[in-house]
Structures are given as structure tokens and as C-alpha cells.
MISE-357409 format. One record per residue: x, y, z of N, C-alpha, C, O in turn. Coordinates in steps of 0.1 Angstrom, whole numbers, plus 5000, padded with zeros to 4 digits. Each point is the difference from the previous one (the first is absolute). Example, Ala and Ser with C-alpha at 12.3 -4.5 7.8 and 13.67 -1.06 7.14 Angstrom:
2
513249435078499150125000500950125000501050005007498650114986500950115000499250115008500550115001
END
This chain:
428
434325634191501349945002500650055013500649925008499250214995500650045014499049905013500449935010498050094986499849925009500549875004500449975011499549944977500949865003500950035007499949955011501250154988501349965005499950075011500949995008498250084994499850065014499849825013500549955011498250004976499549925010501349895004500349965012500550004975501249905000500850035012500349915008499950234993500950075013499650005014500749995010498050014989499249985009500549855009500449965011499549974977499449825009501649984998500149905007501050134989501449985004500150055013500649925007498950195001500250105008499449875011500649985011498449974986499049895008501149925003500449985012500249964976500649864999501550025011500849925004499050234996501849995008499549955014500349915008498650204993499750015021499449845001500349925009498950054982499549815002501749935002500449975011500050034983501449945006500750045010500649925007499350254996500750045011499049905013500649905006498250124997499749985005499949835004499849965012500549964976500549845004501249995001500349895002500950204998501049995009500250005010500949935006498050174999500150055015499149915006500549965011498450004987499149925002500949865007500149985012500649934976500449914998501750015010500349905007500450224992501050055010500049945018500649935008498050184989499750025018499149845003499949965011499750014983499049895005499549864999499349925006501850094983500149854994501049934998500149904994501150205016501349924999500249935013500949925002498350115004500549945016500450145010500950084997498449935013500550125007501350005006500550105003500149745000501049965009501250064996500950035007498949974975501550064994500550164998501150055000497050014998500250155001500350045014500550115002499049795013499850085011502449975003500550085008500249834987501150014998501050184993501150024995498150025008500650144989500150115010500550114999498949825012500050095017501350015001500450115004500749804993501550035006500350124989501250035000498250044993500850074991499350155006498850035000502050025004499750165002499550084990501050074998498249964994499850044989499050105003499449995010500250134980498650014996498949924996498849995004501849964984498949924990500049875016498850005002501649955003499949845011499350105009499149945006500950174996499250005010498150034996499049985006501450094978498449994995499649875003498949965005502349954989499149844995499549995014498849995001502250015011499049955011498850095003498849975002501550104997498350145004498549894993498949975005501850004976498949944995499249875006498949975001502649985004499649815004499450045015499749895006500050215003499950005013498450025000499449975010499750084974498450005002500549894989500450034989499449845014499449904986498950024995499850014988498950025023499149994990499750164993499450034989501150045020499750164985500449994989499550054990502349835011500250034988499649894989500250024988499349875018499549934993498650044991499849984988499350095023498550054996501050134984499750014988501150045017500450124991500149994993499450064991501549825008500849974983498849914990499850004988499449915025499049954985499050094994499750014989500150055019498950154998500450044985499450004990502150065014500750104990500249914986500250054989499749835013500549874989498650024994499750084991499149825017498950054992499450134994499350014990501150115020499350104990500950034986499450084993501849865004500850034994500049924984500150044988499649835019499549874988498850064992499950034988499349995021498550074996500150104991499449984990501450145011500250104992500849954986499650044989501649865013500349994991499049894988500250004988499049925017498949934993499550074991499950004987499550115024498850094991500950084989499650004988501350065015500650094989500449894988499850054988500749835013500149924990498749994992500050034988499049915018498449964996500150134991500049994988500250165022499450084985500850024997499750104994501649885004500950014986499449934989499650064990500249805012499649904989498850044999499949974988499450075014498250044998500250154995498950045000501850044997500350104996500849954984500350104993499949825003500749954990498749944988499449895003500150204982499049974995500249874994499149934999502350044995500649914994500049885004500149914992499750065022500649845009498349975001499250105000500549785002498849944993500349925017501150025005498049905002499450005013501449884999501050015007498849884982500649905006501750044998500749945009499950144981501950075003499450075015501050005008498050064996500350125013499949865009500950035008498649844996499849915007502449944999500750005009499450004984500949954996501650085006501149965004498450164995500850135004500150005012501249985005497450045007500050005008500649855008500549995012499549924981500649845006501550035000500750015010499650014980501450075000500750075005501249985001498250135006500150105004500149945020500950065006498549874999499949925011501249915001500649995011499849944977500749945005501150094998500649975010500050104985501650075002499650085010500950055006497949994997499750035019500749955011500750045010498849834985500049845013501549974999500649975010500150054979501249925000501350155006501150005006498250114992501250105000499749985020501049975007497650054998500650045010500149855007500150015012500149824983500449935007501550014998500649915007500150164988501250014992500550105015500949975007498450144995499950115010500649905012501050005006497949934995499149945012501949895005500550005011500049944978501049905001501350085007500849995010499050094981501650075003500150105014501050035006497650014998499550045013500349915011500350055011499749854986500149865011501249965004500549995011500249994978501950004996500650085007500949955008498950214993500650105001499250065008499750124997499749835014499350065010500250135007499450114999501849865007500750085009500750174993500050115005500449854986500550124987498750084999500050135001499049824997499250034992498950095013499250104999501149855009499550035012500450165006499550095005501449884990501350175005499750114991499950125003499949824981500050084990498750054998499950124996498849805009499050045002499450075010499050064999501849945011499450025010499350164998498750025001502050064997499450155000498750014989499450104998500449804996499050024992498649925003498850044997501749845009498449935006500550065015500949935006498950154998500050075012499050124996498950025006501650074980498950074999498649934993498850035000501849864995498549954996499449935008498849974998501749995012498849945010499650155007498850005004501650094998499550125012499350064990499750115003499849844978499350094994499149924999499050064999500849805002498849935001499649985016498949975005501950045000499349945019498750125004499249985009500850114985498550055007499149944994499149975008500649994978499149934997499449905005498949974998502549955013499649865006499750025009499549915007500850255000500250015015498349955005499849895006499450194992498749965006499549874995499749935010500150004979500149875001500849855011499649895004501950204996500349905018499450015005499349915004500450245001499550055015498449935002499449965010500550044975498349945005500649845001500549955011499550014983500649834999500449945018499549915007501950214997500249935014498750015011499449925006500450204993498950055009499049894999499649965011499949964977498949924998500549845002499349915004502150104992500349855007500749975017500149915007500250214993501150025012501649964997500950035008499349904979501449984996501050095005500050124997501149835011501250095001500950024986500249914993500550235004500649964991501449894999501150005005498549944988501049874997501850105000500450114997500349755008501650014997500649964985499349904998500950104998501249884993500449885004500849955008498450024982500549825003500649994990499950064990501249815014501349974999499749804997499749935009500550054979499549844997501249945007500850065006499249824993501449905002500750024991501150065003498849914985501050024987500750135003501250014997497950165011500750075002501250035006500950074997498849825014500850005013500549935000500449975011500249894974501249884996500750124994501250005000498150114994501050134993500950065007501250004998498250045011500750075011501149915006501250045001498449845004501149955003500849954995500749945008499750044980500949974988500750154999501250015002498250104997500450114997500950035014501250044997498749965015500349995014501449974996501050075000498849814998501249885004501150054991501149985004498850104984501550074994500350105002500950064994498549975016500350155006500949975022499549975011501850064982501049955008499050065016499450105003500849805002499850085014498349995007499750025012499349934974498750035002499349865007499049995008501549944989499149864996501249855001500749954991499250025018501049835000499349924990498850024996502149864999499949904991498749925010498949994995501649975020498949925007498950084999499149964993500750185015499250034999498549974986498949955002502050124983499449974991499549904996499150014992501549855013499949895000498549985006499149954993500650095021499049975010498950084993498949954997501350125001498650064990499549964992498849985001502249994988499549904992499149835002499149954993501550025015499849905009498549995004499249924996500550185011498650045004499050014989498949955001501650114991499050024991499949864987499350014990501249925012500449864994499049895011499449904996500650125019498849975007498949944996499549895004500050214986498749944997499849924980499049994992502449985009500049944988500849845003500349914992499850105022501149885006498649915004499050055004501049834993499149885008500649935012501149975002497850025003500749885017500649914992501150005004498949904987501049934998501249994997500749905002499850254989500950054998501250005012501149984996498650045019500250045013500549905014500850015009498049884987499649925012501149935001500649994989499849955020500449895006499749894992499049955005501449974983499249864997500049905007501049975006497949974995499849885008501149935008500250005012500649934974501349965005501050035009500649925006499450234995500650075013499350035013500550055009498149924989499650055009500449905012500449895000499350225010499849865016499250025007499650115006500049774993498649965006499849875009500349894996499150135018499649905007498649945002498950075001501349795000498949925004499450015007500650015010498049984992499250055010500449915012499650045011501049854990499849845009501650045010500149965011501350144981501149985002500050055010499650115003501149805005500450035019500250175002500450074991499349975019500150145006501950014996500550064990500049895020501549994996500350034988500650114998499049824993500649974985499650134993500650054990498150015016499750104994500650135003499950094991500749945023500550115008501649984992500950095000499349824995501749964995499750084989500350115000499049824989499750084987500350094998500850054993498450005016499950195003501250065003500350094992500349885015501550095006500549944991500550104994499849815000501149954989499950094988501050054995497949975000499450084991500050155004500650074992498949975015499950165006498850064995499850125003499349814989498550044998499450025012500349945011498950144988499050055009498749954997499150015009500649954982498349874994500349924990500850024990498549895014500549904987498249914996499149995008500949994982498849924998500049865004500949924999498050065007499749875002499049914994498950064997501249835000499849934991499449845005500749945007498150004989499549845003500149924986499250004990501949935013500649914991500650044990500849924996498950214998500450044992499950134998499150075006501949984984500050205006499050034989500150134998498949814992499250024996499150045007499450104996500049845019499250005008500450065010500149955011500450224987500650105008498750015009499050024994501149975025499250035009500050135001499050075000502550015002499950115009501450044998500649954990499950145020501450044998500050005019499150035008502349914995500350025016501050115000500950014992498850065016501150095004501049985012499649975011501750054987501049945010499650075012500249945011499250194987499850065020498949945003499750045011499549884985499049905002500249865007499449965010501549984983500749895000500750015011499949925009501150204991501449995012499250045014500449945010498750144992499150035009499649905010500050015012499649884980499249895003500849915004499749915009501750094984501349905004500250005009500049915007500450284996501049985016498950035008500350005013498350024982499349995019499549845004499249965008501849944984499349884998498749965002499449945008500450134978497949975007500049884987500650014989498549905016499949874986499150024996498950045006501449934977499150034991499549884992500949934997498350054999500349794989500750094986501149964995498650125002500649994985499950155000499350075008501849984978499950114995498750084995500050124998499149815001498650084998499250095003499250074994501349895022499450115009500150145002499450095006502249914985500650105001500250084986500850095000498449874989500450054987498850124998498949985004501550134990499450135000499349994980500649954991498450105009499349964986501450054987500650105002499649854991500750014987499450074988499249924994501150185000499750104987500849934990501249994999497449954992500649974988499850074988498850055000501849974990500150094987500049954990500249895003499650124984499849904989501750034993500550085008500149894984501550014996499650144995500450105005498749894983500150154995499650155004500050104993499849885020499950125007500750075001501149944998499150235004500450094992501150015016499549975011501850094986500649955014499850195003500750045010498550084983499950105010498749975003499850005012499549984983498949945004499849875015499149995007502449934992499649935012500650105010499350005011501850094989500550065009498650085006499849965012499650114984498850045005499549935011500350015012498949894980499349885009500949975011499549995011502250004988500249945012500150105007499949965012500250244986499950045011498750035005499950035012499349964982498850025008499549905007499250015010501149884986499849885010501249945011500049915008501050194990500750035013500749825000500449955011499749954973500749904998501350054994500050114994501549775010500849975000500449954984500750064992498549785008500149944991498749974995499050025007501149914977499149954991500449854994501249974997497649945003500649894994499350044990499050074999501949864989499450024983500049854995500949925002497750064991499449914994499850044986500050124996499849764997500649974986498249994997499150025008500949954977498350034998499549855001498949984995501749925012499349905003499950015013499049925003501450125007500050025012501050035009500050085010501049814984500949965010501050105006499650124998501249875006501150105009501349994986500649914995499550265002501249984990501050055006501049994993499350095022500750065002499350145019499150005008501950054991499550145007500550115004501049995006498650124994500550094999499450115018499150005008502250074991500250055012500250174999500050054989500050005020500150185000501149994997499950034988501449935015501249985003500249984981500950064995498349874998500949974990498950114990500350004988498950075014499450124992501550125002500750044991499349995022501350095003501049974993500550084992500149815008500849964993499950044981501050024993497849975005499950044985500450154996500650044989499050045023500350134999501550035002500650074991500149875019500950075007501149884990500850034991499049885012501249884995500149935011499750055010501049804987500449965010500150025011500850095002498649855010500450055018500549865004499749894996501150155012500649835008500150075014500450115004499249755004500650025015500749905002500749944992499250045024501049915001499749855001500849915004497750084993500049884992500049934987499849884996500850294996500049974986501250024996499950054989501549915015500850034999500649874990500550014989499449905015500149864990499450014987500449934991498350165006499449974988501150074991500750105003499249814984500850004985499350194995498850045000502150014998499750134990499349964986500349894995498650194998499249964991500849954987499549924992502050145008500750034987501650025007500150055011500749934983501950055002500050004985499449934992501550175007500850024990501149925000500749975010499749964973500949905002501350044991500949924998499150224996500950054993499549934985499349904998501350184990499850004993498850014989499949964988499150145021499049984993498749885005498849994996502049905014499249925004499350005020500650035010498049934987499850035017499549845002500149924991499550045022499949875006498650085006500050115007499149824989498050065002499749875009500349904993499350075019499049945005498750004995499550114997499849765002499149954988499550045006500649935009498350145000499450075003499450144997498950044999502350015000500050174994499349974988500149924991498950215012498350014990501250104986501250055000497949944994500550014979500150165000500550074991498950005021500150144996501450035006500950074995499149865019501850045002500949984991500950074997498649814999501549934993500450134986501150054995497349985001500550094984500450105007501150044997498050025017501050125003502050024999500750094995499749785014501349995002500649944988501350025000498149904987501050014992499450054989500449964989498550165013500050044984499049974990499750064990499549805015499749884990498750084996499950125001499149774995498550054994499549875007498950025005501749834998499149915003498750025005499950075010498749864982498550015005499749985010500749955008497950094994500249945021498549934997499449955009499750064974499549934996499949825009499349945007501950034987500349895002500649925018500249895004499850195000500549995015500550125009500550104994499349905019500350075008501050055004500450115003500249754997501849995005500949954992499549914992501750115007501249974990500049855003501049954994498649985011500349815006498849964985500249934990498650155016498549974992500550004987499949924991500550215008500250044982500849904991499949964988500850015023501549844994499049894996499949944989499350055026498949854996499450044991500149914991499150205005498850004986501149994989499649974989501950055014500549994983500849884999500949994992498749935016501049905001498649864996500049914992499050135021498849904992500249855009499649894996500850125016500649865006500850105015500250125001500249745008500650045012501550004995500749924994499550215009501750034996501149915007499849915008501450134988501249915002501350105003500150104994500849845016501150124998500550004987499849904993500950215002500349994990499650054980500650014989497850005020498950034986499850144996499950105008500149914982500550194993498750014993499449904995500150245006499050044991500650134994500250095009499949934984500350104989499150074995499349934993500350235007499150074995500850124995500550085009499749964975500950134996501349965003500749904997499650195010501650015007499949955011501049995006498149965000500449995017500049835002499349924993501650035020499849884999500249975015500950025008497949934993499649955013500549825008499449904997501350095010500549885005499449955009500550065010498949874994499949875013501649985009500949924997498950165013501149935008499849925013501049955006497650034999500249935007498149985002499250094998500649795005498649985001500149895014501049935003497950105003499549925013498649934997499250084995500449815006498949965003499450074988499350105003500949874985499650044990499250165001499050034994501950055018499850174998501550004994500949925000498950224993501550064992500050105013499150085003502349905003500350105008501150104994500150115006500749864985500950064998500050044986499849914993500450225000500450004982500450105002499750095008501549884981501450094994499050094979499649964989500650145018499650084986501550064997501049995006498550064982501550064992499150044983498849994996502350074999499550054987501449944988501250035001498349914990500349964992500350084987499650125000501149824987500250094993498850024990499349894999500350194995498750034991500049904993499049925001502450064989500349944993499849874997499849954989500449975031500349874999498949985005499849895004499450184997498449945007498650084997499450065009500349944978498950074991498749945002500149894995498350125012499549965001499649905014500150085009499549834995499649935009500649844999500049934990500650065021500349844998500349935017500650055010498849844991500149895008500749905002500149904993500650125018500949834998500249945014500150075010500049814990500349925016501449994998500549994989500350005023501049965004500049895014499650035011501049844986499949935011501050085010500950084996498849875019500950075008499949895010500650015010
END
């Protein structure tokens, strides 16, 4: 009887340091280093163990699985011979025991493992004097196994890395801390890292706006374009901007103007054009365009044709916001506020702005842009006038051109009076 409960005391004694050990484990290493290496502003003891720990990642990573496995291990075997010490329990209850026995293992230290994650930083402080002496009681064990390891690979030892999700933490966490971190700033970060989830079509210039000249159009007519516009390249085009030649550049063009040297046509003068497929990844195109030391990209649709194009100028823009010079001083703002709850959106503005500024959820399944999203729910060329209704929100037609919607009035309705989805035309 004493032996049992010797051995019972035993594998409790196991069962505490196996958990101590997936605290600390799961503490230091599996919460993200970005939140623990945040603990540096606190003058402390315990902040300054934690950083001592996080400054060798890999000692203390080698340490703690070391100390985890030799620890699992012991507590196995002392179980095995508990139950094998038992004349009474018959192979298939000790099979049974032992299953049992694993899983309130598995569940206590994912239980550990949860609330470790939650309470990082606490736990980080509270621990600290104790996985400090337990990693400096396992690190000789590991010590000659690095030393041989670097020596044979030449590996430096590694830093701390820091994921993106770490560093959306930090800057969330920044931004409420008066004095640390601007609204824009936090904005542009975000921004960047949204980069590679943004597509060229999302971005580009659509077709419809673009400007583009004819390969055939007089020297004059084309030197006019240019200054009228204040682009610096424009694509050129034979018969059609499907059949993009090239891009001319204005110091090309004006060069050739004022030394009046004659040319027959714009062709002569057009520099090769980079084209992109729509769903190209826009940090992925930003790359490409700096290493190819390009300006702009035309974007084609998956039949070929020209859907649009995108420029350095309007990637920056994704990051920073809006830029205007002074030939952008005429362009319409994406959105005004119209009081009450209601804004006036140019049918243009893509479905992620629009939910950003009013809140919404609308899919981007269905379209790109707030104009698009009206036509897929409307099913036909819109009309001033025409309302689509989705939940609470209610989207208006205020002004359409040439069967584009340039203009829509959003607003929020009462729950009450608008449950569900509904469609309706209004003549105008």
C-alpha cells in the first residue's frame, strides 16, 4: 500500500513539472515573441529575466523540449509500472487506464497550453524566476549538442522572429497608447500588409477612365493630351485600346516637338508596355515594377483584352491614401458625408472602402466596386432613382452616365422597416 501511494505521489509530482513545463514552453514560445519582447518598457526583474530568456531562442527552445520530453518519459514509465504493478487489472482495464490516463494528460495541459496564450504577458512575469532556473538546469545538456550542430552547419544563432499577425498586434496595441503610434500611421501599416491580399483590379484605373491615344493621332493632338492631362505615359493603341502597342512618354514626345524633328506617327516613339493579368497580387506587382525600374502596368482580363491600368502612383496611394496634385484638383472625393447617417459614394469606390466607411459587410464576391455590386443586384442597366436594399442599408442611384452609375447615396434604415433583402426600380 505504501508502495502504490509512494508510486501515486510520484507520477502527481511528474504531472505538476509536465504542466509546469507546457506553461513555460507554450509562455515563451508559442505566444508570439512580439508580445513578450513588449515587456522591455517595464523596468522589472522578472522583464528583464524574460528578455535574458528570449535573447538565446534556440537554448531555450532546445531546453524546454529536452526538459518536456525527459519529463513525459518519466511520467509514462512510472504509470506503465503502476498499472503492471496492479495483480487485479487484467491487460485489457490496464489498456483502458492507460487511454484514460493520456487523455486527462492531453486535455489538462491543452487547458495549460490555452490560458498560457490568453495571459501571456502575466504569466510571463510570474514565471519568469522559475523557467529561468529551468532552462540554466537543462541548457548544459543542450550545450554541446548546439556547439556541435553550429560548428557542422555553420548556422548563426537565429533572432526572434516576429510574424505579421505579430506586428498587426503591436500596432493595434501602439495606437492606444497616447503619444505612440498615429491613426495614419497605423493605417499605412495595415495597408501594406493588406498588399498582398489586394489584386490589380481592385486598384487600376478601369478602362473607361483610362486615356489613351491612337497610334495615327497628329503630333499636335497628342502633345495637347498630355499637358491637358499632366500624365507623363499614356498607352497607345491601333484601332483599338485592346491592341495596346506601347506606352509614349511625354519627355519623348515634347523632345521631338520642340526640336521640330518629323516623325509619321506616334510609333516611333512608343517604349515596350508591361502587361499583368487582373489577378496579380499588387505587392507582388510592386516588386516587378521596381526591379524593372516601370512606372506603369496595363491589366488584362482573362480573355485578353485591356481591363484597365495601374500605376506606382496608384499602389502609393493604397498605402498612404489619396494624393492629388495640381492636376487633380477637379477630381470628385471617393465619398462626402451628407449628415445624418447618410454619405454620397462615387460608383466607383471598391466594396472594401465602402464597408470600411459605413460599417457594412457587403461581398466583394459579387463585384469589385459599389456601381458593380448595384448592377449584380439589380440584374439590368440601372436608372436614376433605383434602390437596392440589403438588411438595414439602402443604397440609391443618383446619377448614371452612359449607362455607368456615377453617383450613390447610402444611408441606414430602420431594422424594423427593412428585414432581409429587397429590390425595387424607381423611374427618374
Amino acid at each position: 500500500m505504501i508502495d502504490t501511494t509512494l508510486f501515486i505521489l510520484v507520477i502527481l509530482l511528474l504531472l505538476g513539472l509536465d504542466l509546469l513545463a507546457v506553461a513555460i514552453r507554450t509562455t515563451y514560445l508559442e505566444t508570439g515573441q512580439a508580445r513578450l519582447l513588449a515587456l522591455r518598457e517595464q523596468a522589472s526583474p522578472q522583464a528583464d529575466r524574460v528578455l535574458e530568456l528570449l535573447h538565446n531562442p534556440l537554448r531555450l527552445r532546445a531546453s524546454l523540449n529536452l526538459s518536456l520530453l525527459l519529463v513525459r518519459s518519466l511520467l509514462t514509465g512510472w504509470a506503465v509500472f503502476l498499472v503492471a504493478r496492479q495483480p487485479w487489472m487484467s491487460l485489457p482495464w490496464a489498456t483502458v487506464a492507460l487511454l484514460v490516463g493520456a487523455f486527462i494528460l492531453f486535455w489538462l495541459e491543452w487547458a495549460v497550453g490555452q490560458n498560457a496564450v490568453l495571459h501571456a504577458e502575466s504569466w510571463a512575469l510570474s514565471l519568469a524566476p522559475v523557467a529561468h532556473a529551468w532552462v540554466t538546469l537543462f541548457s548544459w545538456l543542450v550545450a554541446l549538442p548546439l556547439w556541435v550542430t553550429k560548428r557542422v552547419t555553420g548556422a548563426a544563432e537565429p533572432g526572434g522572429t516576429v510574424t505579421e499577425q505579430e506586428l498587426k498586434t503591436l500596432v493595434d496595441a501602439a495606437i492606444q497608447e497616447e503619444g505612440t503610434l498615429g491613426h495614419d500611421e497605423t493605417r499605412m501599416v495595415h495597408s501594406i500588409f493588406h498588399l498582398g491580399e489586394t489584386l490589380a483590379r481592385e486598384i487600376m484605373v478601369p478602362r473607361i477612365d483610362m486615356l489613351a491615344l491612337e497610334a495615327d493621332v497628329p503630333i499636335e493632338q497628342a502633345v495637347q493630351a498630355l499637358l491637358e492631362s499632366g500624365h507623363s505615359r499614356v498607352p497607345v493603341y491601333d484601332d483599338t485600346v485592346d491592341n495596346t502597342l506601347g506606352l509614349l512618354y511625354s519627355k519623348d514626345l515634347l523632345r521631338i516637338w520642340q526640336e521640330g524633328d518629323k516623325i509619321a506617327s506616334l510609333r516611333a516613339l512608343l517604349r515596350p508596355a508591361y502587361f499583368i493579368p487582373e489577378a496579380k497580387k499588387v505587392d507582388e506587382l510592386l516588386a516587378e515594377m521596381q526591379s524593372r525600374r516601370i512606372h506603369m502596368a496595363i491589366v488584362v482580363d482573362e480573355y485578353g483584352g485591356v481591363a484597365g491600368l495601374v500605376t506606382l502612383e496608384d499602389i502609393v496611394e493604397e498605402i498612404v491614401g489619396e494624393i492629388q496634385d495640381e492636376f487633380d484638383q477637379a477630381e470628385e472625393l471617393p465619398y462626402q458625408e451628407l449628415g445624418d447617417g447618410e454619405y454620397m459614394f462615387l460608383g466607383r469606390v471598391d466594396v472594401d472602402s465602402f464597408n470600411d466607411v459605413m460599417g457594412s459587410d457587403l461581398p466583394k464576391d459579387e463585384a469589385d466596386t459599389l456601381g458593380g455590386y448595384i448592377y449584380s443586384r439589380l440584374g439590368r442597366v440601372p436608372h436614376v432613382g433605383d434602390q437596392v436594399k440589403t438588411d438595414d442599408l439602402l443604397l440609391t442611384v443618383e446619377q448614371v452616365s452612359a449607362r455607368r452609375i456615377r453617383k450613390i447615396r447610402a444611408g441606414w434604415q430602420a431594422a424594423a422597416a427593412n428585414s432581409g433583402e429587397d429590390i425595387e426600380h424607381v423611374d427618374g
